[in-house]
PDB file as gemmi writes it, atoms N, CA and C in Angstrom:
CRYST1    1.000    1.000    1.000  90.00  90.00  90.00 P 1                      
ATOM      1  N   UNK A   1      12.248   1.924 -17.552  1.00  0.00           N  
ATOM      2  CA  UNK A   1      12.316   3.031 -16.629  1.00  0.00           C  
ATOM      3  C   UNK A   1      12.840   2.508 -15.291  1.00  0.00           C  
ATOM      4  N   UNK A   2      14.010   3.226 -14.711  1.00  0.00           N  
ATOM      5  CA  UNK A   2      13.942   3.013 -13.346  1.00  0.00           C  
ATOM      6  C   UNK A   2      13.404   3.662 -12.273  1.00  0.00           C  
ATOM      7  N   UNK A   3      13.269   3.010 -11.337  1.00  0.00           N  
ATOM      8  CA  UNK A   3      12.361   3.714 -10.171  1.00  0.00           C  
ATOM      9  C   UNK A   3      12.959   3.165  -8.295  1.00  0.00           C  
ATOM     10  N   UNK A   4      12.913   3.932  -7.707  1.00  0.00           N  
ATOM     11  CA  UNK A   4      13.731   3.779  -6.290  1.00  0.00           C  
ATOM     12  C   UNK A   4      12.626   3.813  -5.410  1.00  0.00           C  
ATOM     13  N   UNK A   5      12.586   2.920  -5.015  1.00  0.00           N  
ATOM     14  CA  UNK A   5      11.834   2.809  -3.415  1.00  0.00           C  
ATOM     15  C   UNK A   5      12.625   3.044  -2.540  1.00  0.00           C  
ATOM     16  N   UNK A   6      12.064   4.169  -1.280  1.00  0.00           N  
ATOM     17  CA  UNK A   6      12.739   4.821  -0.387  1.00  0.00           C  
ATOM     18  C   UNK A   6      12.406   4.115   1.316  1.00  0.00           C  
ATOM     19  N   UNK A   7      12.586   3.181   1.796  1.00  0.00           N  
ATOM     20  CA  UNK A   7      12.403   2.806   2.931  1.00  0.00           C  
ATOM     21  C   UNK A   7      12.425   3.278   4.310  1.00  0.00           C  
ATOM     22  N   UNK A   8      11.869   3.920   5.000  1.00  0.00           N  
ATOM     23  CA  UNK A   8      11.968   4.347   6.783  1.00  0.00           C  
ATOM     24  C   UNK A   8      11.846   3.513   7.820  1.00  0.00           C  
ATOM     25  N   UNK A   9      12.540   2.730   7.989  1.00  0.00           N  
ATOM     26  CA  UNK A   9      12.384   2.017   9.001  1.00  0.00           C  
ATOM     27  C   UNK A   9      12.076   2.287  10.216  1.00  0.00           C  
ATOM     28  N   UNK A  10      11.021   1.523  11.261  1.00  0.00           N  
ATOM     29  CA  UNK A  10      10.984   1.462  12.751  1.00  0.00           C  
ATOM     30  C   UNK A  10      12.601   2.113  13.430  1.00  0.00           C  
ATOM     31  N   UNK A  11      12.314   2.504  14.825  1.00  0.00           N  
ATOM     32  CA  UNK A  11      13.778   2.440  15.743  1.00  0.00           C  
ATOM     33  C   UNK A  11      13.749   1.040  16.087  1.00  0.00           C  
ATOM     34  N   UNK A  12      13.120  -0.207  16.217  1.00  0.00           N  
ATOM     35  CA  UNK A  12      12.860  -1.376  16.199  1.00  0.00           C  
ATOM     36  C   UNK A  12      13.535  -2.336  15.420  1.00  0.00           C  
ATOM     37  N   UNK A  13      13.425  -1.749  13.994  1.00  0.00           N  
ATOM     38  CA  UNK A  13      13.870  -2.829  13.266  1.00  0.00           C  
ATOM     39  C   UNK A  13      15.250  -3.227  12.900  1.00  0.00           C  
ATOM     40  N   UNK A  14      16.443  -2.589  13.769  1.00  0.00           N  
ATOM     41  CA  UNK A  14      17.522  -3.426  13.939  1.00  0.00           C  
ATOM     42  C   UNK A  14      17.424  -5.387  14.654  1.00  0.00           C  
ATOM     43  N   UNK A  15      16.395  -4.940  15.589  1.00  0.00           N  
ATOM     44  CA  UNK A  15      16.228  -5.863  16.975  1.00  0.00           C  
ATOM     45  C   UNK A  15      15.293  -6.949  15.925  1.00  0.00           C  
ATOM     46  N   UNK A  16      14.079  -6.543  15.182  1.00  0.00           N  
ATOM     47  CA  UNK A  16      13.144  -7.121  14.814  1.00  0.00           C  
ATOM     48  C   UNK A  16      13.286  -8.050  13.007  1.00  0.00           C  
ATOM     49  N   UNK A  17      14.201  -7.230  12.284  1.00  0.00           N  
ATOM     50  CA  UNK A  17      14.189  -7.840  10.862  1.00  0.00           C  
ATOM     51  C   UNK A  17      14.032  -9.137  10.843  1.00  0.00           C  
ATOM     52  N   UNK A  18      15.178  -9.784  12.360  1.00  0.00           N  
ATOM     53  CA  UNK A  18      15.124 -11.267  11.929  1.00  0.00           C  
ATOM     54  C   UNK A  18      13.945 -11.999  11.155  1.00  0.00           C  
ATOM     55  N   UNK A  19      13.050 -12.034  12.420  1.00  0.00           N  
ATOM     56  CA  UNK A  19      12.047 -12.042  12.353  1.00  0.00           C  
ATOM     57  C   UNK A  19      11.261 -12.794  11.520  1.00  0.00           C  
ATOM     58  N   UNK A  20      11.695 -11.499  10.020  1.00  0.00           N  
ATOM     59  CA  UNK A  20      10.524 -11.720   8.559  1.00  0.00           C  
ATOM     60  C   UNK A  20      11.534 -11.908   7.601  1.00  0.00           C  
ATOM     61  N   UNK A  21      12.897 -12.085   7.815  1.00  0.00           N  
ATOM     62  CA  UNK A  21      14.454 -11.515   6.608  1.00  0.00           C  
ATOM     63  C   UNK A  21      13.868 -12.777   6.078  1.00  0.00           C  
ATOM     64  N   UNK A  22      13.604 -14.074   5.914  1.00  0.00           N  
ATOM     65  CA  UNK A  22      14.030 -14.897   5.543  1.00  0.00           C  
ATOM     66  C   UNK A  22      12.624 -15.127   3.977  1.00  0.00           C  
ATOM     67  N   UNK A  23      11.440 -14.232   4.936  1.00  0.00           N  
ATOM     68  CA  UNK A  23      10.195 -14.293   4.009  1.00  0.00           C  
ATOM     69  C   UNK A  23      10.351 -13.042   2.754  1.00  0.00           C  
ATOM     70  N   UNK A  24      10.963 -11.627   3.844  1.00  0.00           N  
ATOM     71  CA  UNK A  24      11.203 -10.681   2.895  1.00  0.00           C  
ATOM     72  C   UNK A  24      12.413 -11.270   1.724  1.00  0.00           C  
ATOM     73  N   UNK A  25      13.221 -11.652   1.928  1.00  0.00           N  
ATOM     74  CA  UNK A  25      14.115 -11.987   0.854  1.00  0.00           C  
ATOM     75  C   UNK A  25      14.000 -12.715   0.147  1.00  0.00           C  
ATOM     76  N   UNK A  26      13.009 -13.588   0.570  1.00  0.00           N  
ATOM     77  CA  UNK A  26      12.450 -14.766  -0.928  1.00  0.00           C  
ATOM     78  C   UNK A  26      11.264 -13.973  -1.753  1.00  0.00           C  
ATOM     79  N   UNK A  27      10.657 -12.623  -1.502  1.00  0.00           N  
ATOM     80  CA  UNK A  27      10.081 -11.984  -2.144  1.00  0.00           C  
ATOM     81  C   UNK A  27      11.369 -10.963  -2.567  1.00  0.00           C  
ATOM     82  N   UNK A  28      12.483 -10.645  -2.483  1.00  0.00           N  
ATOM     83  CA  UNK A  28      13.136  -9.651  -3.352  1.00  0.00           C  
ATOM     84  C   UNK A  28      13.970 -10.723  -4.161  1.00  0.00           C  
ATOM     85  N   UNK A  29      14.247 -11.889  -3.967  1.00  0.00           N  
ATOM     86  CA  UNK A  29      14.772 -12.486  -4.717  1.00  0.00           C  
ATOM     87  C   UNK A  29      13.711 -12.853  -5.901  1.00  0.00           C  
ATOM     88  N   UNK A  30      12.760 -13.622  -5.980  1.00  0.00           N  
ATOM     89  CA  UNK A  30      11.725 -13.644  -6.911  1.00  0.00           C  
ATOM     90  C   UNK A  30      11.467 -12.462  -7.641  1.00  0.00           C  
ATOM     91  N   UNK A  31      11.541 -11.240  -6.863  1.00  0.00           N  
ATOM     92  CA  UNK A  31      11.097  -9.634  -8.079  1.00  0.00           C  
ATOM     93  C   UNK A  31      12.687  -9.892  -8.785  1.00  0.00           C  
ATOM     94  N   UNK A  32      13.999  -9.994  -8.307  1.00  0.00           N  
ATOM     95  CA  UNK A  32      15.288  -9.878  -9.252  1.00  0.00           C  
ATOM     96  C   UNK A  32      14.968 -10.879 -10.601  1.00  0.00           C  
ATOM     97  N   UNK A  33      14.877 -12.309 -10.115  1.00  0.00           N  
ATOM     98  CA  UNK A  33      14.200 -13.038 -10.453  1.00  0.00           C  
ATOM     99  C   UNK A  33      13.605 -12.989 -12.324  1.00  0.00           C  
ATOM    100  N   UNK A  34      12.355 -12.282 -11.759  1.00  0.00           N  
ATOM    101  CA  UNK A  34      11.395 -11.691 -13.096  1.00  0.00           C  
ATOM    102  C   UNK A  34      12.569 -10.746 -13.812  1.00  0.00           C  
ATOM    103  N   UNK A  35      13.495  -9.979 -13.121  1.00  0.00           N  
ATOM    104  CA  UNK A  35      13.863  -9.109 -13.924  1.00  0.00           C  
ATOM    105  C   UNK A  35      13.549  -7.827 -13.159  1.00  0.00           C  
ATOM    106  N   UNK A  36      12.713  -7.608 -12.015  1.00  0.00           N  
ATOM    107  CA  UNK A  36      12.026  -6.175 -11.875  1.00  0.00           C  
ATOM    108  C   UNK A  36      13.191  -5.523 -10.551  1.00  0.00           C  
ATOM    109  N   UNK A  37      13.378  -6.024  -9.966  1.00  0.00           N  
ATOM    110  CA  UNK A  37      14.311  -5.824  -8.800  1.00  0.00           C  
ATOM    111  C   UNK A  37      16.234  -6.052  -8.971  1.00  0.00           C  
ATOM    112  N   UNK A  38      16.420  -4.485  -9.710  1.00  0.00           N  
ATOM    113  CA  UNK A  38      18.018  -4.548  -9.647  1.00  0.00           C  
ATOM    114  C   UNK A  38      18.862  -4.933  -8.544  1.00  0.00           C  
ATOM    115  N   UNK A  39      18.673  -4.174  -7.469  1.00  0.00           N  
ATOM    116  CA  UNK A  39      19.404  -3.645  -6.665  1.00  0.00           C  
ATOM    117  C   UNK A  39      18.559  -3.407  -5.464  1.00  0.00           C  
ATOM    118  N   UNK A  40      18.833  -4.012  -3.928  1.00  0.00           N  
ATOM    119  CA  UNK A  40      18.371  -3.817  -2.973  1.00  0.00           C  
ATOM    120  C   UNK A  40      19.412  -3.905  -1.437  1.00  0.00           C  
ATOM    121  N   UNK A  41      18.758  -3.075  -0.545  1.00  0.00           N  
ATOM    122  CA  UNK A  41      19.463  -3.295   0.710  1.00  0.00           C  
ATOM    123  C   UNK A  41      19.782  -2.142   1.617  1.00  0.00           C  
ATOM    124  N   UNK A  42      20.186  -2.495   2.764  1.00  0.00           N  
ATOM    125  CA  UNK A  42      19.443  -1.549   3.810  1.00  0.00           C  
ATOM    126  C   UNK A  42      20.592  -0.341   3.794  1.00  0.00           C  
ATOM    127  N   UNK A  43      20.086   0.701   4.092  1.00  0.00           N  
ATOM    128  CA  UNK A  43      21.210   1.819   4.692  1.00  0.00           C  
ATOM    129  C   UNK A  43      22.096   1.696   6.230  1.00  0.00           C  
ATOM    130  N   UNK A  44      22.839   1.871   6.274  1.00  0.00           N  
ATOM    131  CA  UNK A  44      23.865   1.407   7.664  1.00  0.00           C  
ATOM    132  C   UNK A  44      23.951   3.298   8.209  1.00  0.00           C  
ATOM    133  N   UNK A  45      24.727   2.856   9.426  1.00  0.00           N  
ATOM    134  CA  UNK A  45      24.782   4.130   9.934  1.00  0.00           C  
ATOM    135  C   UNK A  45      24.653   5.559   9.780  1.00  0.00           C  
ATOM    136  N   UNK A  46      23.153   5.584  10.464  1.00  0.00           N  
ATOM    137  CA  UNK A  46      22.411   4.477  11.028  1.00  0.00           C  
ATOM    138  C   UNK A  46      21.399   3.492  10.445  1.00  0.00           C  
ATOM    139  N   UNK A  47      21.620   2.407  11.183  1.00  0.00           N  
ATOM    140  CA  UNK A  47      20.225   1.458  10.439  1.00  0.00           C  
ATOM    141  C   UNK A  47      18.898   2.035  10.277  1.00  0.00           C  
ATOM    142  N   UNK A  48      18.401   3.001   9.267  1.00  0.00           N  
ATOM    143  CA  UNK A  48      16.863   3.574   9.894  1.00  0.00           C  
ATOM    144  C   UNK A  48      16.127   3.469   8.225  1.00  0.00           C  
ATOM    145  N   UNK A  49      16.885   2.944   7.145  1.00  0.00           N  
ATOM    146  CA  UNK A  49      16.042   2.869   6.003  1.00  0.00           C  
ATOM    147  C   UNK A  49      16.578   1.945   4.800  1.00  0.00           C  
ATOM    148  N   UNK A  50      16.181   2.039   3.715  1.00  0.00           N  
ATOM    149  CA  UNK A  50      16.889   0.981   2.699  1.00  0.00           C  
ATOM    150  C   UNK A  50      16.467   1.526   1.351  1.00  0.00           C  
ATOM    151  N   UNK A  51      16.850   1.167   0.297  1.00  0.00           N  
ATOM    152  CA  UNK A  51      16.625   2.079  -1.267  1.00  0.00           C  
ATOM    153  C   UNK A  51      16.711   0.336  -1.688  1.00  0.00           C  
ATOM    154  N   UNK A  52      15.491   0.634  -2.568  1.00  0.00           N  
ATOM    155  CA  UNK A  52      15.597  -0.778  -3.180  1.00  0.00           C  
ATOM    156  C   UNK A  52      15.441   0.118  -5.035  1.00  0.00           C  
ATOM    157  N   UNK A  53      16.017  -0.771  -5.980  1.00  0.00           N  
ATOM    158  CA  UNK A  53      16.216  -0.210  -7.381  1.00  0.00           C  
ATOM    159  C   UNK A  53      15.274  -0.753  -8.063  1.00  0.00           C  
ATOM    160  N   UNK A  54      14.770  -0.467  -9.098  1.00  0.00           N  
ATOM    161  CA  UNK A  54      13.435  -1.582  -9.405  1.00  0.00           C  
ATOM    162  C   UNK A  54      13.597  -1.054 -11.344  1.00  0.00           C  
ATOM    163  N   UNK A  55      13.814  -2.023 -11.856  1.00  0.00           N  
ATOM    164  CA  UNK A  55      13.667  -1.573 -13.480  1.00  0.00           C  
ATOM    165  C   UNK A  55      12.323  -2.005 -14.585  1.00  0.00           C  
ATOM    166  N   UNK A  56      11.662  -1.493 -14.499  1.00  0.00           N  
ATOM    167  CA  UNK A  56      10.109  -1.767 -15.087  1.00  0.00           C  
ATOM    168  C   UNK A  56       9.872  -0.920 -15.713  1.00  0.00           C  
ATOM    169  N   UNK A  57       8.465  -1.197 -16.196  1.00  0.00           N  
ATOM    170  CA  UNK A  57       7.258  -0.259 -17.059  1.00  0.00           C  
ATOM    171  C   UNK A  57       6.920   0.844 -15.953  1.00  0.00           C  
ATOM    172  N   UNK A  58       6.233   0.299 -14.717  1.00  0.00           N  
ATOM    173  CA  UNK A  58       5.005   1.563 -14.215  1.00  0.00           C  
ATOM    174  C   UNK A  58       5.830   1.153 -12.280  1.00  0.00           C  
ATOM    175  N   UNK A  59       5.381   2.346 -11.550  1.00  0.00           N  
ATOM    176  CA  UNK A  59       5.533   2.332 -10.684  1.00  0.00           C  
ATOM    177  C   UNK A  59       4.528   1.364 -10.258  1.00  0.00           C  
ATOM    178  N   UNK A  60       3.600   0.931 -10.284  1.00  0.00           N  
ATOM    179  CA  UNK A  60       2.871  -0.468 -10.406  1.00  0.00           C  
ATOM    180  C   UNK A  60       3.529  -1.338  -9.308  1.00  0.00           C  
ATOM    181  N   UNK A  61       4.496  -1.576 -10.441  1.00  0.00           N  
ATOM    182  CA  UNK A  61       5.329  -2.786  -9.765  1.00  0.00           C  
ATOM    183  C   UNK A  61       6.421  -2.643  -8.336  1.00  0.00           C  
ATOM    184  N   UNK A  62       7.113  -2.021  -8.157  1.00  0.00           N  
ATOM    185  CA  UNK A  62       7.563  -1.649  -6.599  1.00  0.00           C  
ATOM    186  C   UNK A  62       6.318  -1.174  -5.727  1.00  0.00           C  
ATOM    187  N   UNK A  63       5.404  -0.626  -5.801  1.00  0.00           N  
ATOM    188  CA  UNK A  63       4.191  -0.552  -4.879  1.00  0.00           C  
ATOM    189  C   UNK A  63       3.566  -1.649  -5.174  1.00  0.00           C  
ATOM    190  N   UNK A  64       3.314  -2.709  -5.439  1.00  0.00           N  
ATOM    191  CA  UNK A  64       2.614  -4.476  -5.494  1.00  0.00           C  
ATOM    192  C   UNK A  64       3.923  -5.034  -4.707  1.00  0.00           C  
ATOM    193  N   UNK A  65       5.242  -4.799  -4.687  1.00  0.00           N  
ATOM    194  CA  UNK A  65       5.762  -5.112  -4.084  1.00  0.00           C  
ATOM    195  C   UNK A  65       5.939  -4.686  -2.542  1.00  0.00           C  
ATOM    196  N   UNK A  66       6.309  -3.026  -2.192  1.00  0.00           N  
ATOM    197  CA  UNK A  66       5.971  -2.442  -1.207  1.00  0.00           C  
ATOM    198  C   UNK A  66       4.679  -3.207  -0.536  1.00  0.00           C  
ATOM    199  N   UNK A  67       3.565  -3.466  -0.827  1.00  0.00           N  
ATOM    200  CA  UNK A  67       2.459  -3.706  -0.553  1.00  0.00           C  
ATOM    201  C   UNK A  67       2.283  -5.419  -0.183  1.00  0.00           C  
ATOM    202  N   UNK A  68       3.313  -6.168  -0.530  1.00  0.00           N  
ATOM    203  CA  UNK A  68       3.106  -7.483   0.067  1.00  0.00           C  
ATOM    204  C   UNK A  68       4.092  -8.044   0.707  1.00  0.00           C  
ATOM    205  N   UNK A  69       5.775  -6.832   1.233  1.00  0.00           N  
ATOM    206  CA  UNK A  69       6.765  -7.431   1.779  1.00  0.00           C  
ATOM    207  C   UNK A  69       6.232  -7.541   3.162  1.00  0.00           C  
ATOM    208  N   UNK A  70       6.906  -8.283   3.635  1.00  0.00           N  
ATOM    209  CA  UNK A  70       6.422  -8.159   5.115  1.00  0.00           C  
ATOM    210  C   UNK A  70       7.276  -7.471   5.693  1.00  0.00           C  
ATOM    211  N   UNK A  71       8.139  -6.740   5.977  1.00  0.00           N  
ATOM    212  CA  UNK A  71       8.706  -5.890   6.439  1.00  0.00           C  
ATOM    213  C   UNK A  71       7.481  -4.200   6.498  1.00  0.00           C  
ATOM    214  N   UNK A  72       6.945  -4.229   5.657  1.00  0.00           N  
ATOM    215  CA  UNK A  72       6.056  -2.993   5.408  1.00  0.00           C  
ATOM    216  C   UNK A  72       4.664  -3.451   6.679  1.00  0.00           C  
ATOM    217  N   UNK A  73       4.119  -4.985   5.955  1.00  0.00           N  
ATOM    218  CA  UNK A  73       3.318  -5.664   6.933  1.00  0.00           C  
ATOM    219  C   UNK A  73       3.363  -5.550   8.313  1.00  0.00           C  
ATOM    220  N   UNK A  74       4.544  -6.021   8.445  1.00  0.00           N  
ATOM    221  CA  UNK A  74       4.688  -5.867   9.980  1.00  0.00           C  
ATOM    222  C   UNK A  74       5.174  -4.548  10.893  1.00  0.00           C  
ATOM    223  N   UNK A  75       4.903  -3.651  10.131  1.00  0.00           N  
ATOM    224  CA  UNK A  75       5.732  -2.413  10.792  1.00  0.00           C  
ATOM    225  C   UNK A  75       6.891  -2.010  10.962  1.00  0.00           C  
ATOM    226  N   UNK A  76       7.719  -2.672  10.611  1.00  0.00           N  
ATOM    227  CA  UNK A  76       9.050  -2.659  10.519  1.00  0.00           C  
ATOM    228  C   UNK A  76       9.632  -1.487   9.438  1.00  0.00           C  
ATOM    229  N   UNK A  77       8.832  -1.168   8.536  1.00  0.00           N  
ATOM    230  CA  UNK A  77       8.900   0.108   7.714  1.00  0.00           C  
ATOM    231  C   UNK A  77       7.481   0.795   7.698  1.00  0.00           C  
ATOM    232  N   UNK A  78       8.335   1.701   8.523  1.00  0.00           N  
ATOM    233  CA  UNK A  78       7.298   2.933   9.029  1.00  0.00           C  
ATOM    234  C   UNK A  78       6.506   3.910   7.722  1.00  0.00           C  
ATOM    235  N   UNK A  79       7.246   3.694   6.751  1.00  0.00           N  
ATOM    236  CA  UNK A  79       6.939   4.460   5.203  1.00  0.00           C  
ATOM    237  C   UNK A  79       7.550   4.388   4.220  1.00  0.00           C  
ATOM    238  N   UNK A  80       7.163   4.373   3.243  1.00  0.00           N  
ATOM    239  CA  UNK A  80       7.994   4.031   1.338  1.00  0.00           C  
ATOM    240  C   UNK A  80       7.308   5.202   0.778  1.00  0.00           C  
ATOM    241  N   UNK A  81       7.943   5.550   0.002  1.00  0.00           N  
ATOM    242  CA  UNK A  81       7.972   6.096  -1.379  1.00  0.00           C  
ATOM    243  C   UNK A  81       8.611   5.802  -2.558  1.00  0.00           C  
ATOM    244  N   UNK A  82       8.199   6.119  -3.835  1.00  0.00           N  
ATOM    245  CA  UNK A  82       8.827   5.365  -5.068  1.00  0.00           C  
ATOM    246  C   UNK A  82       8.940   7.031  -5.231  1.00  0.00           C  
ATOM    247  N   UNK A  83       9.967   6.918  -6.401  1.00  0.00           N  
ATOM    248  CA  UNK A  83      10.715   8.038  -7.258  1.00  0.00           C  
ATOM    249  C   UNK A  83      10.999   7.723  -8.394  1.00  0.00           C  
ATOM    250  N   UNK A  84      10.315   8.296  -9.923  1.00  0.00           N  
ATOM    251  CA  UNK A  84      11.054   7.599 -11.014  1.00  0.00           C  
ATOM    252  C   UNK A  84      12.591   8.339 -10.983  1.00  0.00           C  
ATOM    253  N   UNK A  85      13.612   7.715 -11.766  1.00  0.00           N  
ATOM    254  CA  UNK A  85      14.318   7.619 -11.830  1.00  0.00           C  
ATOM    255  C   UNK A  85      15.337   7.893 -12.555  1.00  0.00           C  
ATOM    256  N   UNK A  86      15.431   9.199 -13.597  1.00  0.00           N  
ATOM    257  CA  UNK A  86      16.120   9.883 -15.152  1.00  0.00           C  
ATOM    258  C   UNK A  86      17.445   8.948 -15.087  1.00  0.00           C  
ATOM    259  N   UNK A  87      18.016   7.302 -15.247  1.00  0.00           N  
ATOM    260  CA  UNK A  87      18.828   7.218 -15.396  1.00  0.00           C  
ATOM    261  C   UNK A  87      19.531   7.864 -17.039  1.00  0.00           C  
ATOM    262  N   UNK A  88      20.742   8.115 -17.079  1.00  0.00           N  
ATOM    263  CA  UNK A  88      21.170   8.995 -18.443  1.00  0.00           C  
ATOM    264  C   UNK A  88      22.378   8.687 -18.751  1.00  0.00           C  
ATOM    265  N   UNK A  89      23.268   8.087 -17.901  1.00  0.00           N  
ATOM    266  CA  UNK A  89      24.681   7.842 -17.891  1.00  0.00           C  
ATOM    267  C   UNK A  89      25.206   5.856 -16.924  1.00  0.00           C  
ATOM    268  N   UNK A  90      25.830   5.251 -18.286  1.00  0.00           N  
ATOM    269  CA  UNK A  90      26.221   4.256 -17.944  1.00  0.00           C  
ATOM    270  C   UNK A  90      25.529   2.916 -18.711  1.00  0.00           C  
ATOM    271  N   UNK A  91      25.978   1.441 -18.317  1.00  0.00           N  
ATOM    272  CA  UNK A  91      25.550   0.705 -19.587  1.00  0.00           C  
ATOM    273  C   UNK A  91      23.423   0.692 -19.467  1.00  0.00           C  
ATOM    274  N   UNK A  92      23.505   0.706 -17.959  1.00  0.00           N  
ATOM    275  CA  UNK A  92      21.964   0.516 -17.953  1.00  0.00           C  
ATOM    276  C   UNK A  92      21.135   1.162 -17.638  1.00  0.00           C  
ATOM    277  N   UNK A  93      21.999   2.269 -18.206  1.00  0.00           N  
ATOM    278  CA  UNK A  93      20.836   3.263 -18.567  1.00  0.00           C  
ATOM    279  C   UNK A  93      19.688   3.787 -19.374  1.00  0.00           C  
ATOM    280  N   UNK A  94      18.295   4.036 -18.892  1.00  0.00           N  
ATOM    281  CA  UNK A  94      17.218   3.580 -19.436  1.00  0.00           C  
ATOM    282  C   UNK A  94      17.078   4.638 -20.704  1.00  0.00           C  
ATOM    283  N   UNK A  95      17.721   5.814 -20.629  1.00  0.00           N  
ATOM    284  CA  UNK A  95      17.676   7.235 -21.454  1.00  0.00           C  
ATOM    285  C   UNK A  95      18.941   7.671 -21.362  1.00  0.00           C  
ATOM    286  N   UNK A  96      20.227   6.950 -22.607  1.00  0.00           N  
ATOM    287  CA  UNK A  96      21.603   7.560 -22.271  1.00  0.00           C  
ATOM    288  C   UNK A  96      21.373   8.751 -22.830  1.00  0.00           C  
ATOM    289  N   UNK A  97      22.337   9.474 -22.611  1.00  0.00           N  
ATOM    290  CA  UNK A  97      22.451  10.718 -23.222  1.00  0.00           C  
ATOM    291  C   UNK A  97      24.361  10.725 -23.271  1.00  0.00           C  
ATOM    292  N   UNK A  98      25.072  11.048 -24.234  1.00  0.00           N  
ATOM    293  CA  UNK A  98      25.981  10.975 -24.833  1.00  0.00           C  
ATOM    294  C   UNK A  98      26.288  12.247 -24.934  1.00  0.00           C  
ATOM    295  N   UNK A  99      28.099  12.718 -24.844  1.00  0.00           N  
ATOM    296  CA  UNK A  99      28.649  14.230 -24.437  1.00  0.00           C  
ATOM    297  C   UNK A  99      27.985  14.577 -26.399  1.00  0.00           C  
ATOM    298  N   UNK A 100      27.764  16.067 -26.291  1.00  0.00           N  
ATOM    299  CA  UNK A 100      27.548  16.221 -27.828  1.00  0.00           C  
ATOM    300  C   UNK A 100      26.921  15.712 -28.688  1.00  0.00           C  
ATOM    301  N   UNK A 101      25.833  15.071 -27.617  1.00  0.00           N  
ATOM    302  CA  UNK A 101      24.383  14.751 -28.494  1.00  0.00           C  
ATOM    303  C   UNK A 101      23.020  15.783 -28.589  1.00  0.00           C  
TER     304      UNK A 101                                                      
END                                                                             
């Protein structure tokens, strides 16, 4: 199943990411790592959030993650939400669905 974590960042955390980038990214590299973390990275204009992709069993796993980045820790993301995810179309997709099936 896939599932999207929705990021809100601080008005701060242009100035502040430095900061924690180096701790947060050795925790999104380790979730790719396992396998659980497709796809991550921030939204640009404007800088105010980020969608990280996450391919697992249970929403579980992006909230254990949400829950120990330090970017969330430190305030720097003001709020997350997860969303599962109906992928249906393409190779990695979790539920293809095919024209005339």
């Amino acid at each position: 199943m896939h599932y999207v974590m929705i990021y809100d960042c601080s008005p701060d955390y242009p100035t502040r990411r430095a900061e924690f980038r180096a701790e947060h990214l050795k925790l999104a590299w380790e979730a790719h790592a396992r396998g659980e973390l497709i796809l991550a990275g921030a939204m640009d204009d404007p800088l105010d959030g980020a969608l990280l992709l996450f391919q697992c069993d249970s929403p579980a796993i992006p909230e254990a993650f949400a829950k120990a980045d330090p970017y969330v820790k430190n305030g720097l993301v003001t709020q997350w939400r997860i969303r599962t995810w109906h992928t249906v179309v393409g190779t990695d997709a979790t539920q293809p669905i095919r024209p005339g099936a």
